[in-house]
N, C-alpha and C positions, 0 to 999 in steps of 0.2 A: 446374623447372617454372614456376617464379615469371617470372625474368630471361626465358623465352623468351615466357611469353604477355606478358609486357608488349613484350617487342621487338616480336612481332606486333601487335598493337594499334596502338604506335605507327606499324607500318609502312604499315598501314591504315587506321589514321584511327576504330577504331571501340575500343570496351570492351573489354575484358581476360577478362571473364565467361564467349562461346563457348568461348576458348580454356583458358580455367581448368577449364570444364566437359570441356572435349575429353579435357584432361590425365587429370583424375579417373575419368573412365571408361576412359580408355584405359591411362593406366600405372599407377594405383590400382587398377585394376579392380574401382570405387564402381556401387553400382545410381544407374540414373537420380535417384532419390529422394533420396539422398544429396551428389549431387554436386550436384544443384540447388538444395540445402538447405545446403550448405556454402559454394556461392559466394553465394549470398545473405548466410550468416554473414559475407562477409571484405566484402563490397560496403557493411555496416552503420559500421564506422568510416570508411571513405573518405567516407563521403557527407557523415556529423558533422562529419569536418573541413572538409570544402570547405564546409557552410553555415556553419561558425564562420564561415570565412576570407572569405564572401562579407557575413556578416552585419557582422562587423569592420570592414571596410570601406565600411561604408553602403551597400550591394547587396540588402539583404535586403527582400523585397516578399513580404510575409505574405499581401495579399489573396491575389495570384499562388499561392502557397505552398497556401492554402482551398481555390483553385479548382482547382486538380492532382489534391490531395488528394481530393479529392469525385469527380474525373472518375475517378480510378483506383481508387478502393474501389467507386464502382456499374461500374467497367467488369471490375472482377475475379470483384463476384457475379454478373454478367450473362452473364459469360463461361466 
C-alpha cells in the first residue's frame, strides 16, 4: 500500500494522502473516519521532519509559519 501510493504521487506530482486514504477504505475496508484520521496520523512526522530539514538549513520563516497558521485554524472553524 505504502510503495504504491507513493509511486502514484510521484507519478503525479501531488501528496501521497488521496491515495493512502483510497487504500484504507478500499483494502482495509476503514470508515471514512478513520482513514482520514489515520493519514493525518502518518502526515504528522513527515511534516516534523521536513521543517527540521528546512529550519537546519536557514529556510525557516516563522512570520510566514504565524500567518499559515492563523489562516488555517479560522479557515477550518469557518468551514
Amino acid at each position: 500500500l505504502v510503495l504504491v501510493s507513493g509511486l502514484l504521487s510521484v507519478m503525479f506530482g501531488i501528496g501521497s494522502a488521496p491515495f493512502i486514504q483510497v487504500g484504507l477504505l478500499i483494502l482495509l475496508r476503514l470508515s471514512i473516519r478513520h482513514a482520514v484520521g489515520t493519514t493525518m496520523l502518518v502526515i504528522i512526522p513527515i511534516s516534523i521532519g521536513g521543517g527540521i530539514g528546512y529550519i537546519t538549513e536557514g529556510y525557516g520563516d516563522f512570520i510566514l509559519l504565524i500567518q499559515i497558521l492563523i489562516g488555517t485554524v479560522l479557515g477550518a472553524y469557518i468551514g
